[in-house]
Steps between C-alpha positions, in 0.01 A plus 500: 500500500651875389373765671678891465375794672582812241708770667252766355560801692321814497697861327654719844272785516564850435494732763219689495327170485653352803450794679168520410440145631691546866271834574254228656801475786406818633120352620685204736581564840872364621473177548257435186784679292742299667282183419475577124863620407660175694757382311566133405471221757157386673328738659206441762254793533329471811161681399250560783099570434471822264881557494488524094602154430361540127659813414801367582520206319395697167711779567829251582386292154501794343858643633593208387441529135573883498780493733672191460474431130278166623340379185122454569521154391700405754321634775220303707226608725289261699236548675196247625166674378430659139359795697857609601686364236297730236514782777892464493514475133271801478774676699754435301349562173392842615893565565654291174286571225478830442874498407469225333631186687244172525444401891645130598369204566231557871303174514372292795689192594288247294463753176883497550530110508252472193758654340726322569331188460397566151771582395726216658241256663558229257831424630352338814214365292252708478247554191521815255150538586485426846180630683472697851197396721321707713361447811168376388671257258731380839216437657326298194818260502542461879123354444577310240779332642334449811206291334783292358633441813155451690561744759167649583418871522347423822791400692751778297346819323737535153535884634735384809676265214563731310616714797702235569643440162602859465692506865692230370618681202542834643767335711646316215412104592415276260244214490762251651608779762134523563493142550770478726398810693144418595415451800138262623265316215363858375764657388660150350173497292563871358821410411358212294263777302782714491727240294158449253465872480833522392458222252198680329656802502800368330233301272325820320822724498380691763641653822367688778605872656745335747629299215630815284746560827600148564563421109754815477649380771580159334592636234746744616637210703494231266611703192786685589532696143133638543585630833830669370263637224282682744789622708627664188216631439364629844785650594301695745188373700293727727260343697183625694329402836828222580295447805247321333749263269472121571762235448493449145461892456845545660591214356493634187639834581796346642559298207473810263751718734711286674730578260496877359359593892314799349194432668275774688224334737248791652289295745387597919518184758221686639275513239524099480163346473466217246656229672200308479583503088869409585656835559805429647665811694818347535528594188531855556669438829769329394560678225872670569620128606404434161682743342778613737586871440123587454470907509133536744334798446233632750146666333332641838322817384113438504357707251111370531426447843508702884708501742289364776421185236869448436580508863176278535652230281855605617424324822300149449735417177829595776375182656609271210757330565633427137560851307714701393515826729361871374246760621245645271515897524314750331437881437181512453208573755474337820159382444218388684560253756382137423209349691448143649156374531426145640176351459331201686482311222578515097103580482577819729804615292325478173238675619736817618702477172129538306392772757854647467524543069154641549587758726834588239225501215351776697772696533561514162715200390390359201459084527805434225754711807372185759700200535450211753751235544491161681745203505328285359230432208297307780462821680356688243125283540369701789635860400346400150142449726562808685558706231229430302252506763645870528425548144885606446659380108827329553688276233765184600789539332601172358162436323417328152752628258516557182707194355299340814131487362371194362428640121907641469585136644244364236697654224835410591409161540474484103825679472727265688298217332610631155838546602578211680224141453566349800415764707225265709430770746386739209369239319175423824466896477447579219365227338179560734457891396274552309276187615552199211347248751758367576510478914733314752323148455654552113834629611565197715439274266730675261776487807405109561511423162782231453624682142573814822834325559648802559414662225324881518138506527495701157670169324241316677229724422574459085434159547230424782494174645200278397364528895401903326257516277219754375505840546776494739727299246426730203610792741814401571575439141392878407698630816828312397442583099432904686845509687692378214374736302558751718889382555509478116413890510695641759817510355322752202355743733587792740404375871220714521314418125572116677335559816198664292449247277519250740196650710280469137702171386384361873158613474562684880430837346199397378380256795531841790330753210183225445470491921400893489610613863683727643746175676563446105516830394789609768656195401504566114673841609743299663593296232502785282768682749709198434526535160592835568768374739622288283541789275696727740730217531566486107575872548720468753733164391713523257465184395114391591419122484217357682718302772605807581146699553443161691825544716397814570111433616663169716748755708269831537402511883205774454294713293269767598142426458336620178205715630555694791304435738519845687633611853520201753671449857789274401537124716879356482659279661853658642664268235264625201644863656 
């Protein structure tokens, strides 16, 4: 295998340029200058709550490039949302383009690893057209493969297997690591669905979200001129919210910059809260034994909260015991003091928060500047009853999204179908929508059949076993004959003209404009903002393919909600915050 990495570096600029560029310096305070114009070397950048953490990241990428003659090519940015990773690229386009220079690579981790997968995932085995699965199409497998197994829902809901599965990965154990690991009957039986999870998985070419991580870190392992590749390429990594980085995250980071050492992590021990998803702060803490010679800079200016807040939260996080040591300051207003209300019961406290948002309607705050946060979703049941029994709006963040509602999930059913056959998860979904009367009795007989053998259900479907017949055997036939027609197509048209002839082709379109409601209607306007998704993707890749637009949908984490539904008291959970 030959793999270069060109030495393509960008022209020095001239000076009015440069100095054009470096004016943003004068906005930073001392130690956020200090942060951005580090030189070489890791660098740590201990950023407390509000300290500027963003700015400072686009404003050292971008010193970078205009300072330091850094191509943009061979700078990366990660980050673990799309929200902040377009914010940061946002940033730095706002500072780059207008004289002319193209922002670098800002990504979340698994965008990052898709990239690197496609690119270089074959190596370790992987298909050119290997397909990511969301959490809905997790879920669909872990069922499957506990039916094969016959291990009841009753006894173990596929939700904590697939909780299970996902620990397992985030701290980089395999099925036989699993095996060896578990501990009592229960867990021994999840690692047995785990190992036929894995199997389908690796059946249909697909992989999951923890997969994208765990594969780049094989490969980078197990392929030692891919991993010089990167290096060469990367030759500067920036990365956002360390805190929150699990094993295979830093994993990979380590890999990438273990040799170069131009790595800057931006990241707050006390701002650690996703354990539960693997988060793993000795990350972040043992960062300069990592890389000895680490330069730590301290961001301790609050710029959006009060001082009595700050020296709230100053004292109950000086009580943990692992952090690294700062104190938030700030120059703005002292504030209003905070207040503590205990009620008898979670009843009594809902009832004061409803009372409480009414009272700061009357004085003029509009519902949209009210938010109420609890720790957990749980919680949110009885201030959902208060509320409404106060007659107050509110809105839970984390709701159906966009690429969440059934219809958008319809759709791109048929679109991993036509790109990749044995796509069995796709396959049950969309095969059902619209109806063809075909139900589950039909679908497992089509799984039972003994031509299945391991062959995809759309195989299976072109030729139904005898055990089929009627209606629901002439089905299948026109559903196979549709999907091939549709993969014959794709390769011919732009992703969106595909995804809108495949809602006529599919007879969908038609199916939700014949039911005449306004359920169908809003979900005809969904599909229809698709499309036009899929078109702002073709605008915005220079090279548009349809795996691509489907890459994309697979790793977006949220959309806003097509209608707005006016001013609402927002519900969070402190994580969702």
């Amino acid at each position: 295998m030959k793999l270069r990495v060109g030495d393509a570096r960008i022209a020095r600029y001239n000076r009015p340029v440069l100095s054009e560029l470096t004016r943003f310096l004068d906005d930073l305070n001392p130690p956020q200058r200090e942060a951005v114009t580090a030189g070489d070397g890791p660098l740590l950048v201990l950023a407390g709550a509000g300290s500027g953490k963003t700015r400072v990241i686009a404003y050292r990428i971008t010193w970078l490039i205009s300072a330091r003659d850094i191509s943009p090519r061979n700078v990366l940015a990660v980050t673990f949302t799309n929200k902040a990773a377009g914010e940061m690229a946002r940033r730095v386009e706002s500072l780059l383009l207008p004289v002319g220079i193209r922002a670098p690579l800002i990504a979340t981790f698994h965008s990052a690893c898709v990239r690197v997968l496609r690119q270089h995932g074959r190596h370790i085995g992987l298909p050119a057209h290997f397909v990511i699965y969301d959490e809905d199409d997790r879920a669909s497998l872990v069922k499957e493969s506990m039916k094969e197994l016959d291990l009841g829902e009753r006894t173990t809901t596929p939700a904590a297997v697939t909780q299970r599965i996902s620990y397992w990965k985030n701290h980089m154990l395999g099925v036989d690591d699993a095996k060896r690991e578990a501990r009592g009957p229960w867990e021994e039986k999840i690692a047995l669905v785990f190992g036929r999870y894995e199997e389908r998985l690796r059946a249909v070419g697909a992989v999951d979200f923890d997969d994208l991580l765990l594969k780049t870190v094989r490969l980078f392992e197990e392929v030692p001129e891919a991993l010089a590749w990167y290096r060469g390429l990367w030759r500067h990594v920036l990365v956002d919210e360390y805190q929150d980085t699990n094993r295979a995250q830093y994993r990979i980071i380590r890999l990438l910059t273990g040799e170069h050492r131009s790595v800057c992590v931006v990241g707050d021990p006390d701002q650690s809260v996703y354990r539960w998803r693997g988060a793993d702060i000795r990350n972040i803490l043992d960062f300069e034994q990592d890389y000895p010679g680490t330069r730590v800079v301290k961001l301790e200016q609050n710029y959006r909260s009060t001082q009595r807040i700050l020296s709230l939260a100053t004292a109950v996080i000086d009580h943990n015991v692992q952090r690294k040591d700062k104190t938030l300051w700030t120059e703005n207003a002292e504030g209003d003091p905070p207040k503590l209300y205990r009620g008898w019961d979670e009843h009594e406290e809902a009832n004061f928060v409803a009372q409480t948002v009414l009272g700061l309607r009357g004085d003029g705050v509009p519902w949209d500047g009210v938010a109420v946060f609890y720790r957990t979703n749980a919680q949110s049941r009885v201030l959902e009853d208060a509320l409404r029994r106060a007659r107050v709006p509110y809105g839970i963040v984390g709701g159906v999204r966009f690429y969440e509602r059934k219809e958008i999930k319809d759709a791109l059913a048929y679109v991993r179908l036509a790109i990749n056959p044995a796509d069995d998860v796709a396959f049950r979904r969309a095969i059902q929508t619209p109806g063809r009367g075909i139900g589950s009795a039909t679908l497992a007989r089509l799984d039972e059949a003994p031509s299945r053998a391991g062959r995809a259900l759309l195989t299976v479907a072109a030729d139904p076993p005898a055990a089929i017949t009627g209606k629901p055997r002439r089905a299948l036939g026109e559903f196979a004959e549709l999907i091939r027609g549709l993969a014959d197509r794709r390769a011919e048209m732009t992703p969106p003209a595909f995804v809108d002839h495949l809602l006529n082709a599919s007879g969908y379109r038609e199916a939700l404009r014949e039911e005449r409601s306004p359920e169908a209607e809003a979900r005809l306007e969904n599909l229809e903002e698709l499309i036009a998704a899929a078109e702002d993707y073709v605008h915005a890749d220079s090279a548009p393919t349809l795996e691509g637009f489907l890459d994309g949908v697979a790793l977006l984490a949220d959309i806003d909600e097509l209608k707005d539904e006016g001013p609402r008291v927002t519900l969070m959970t402190l994580h969702s915050a």
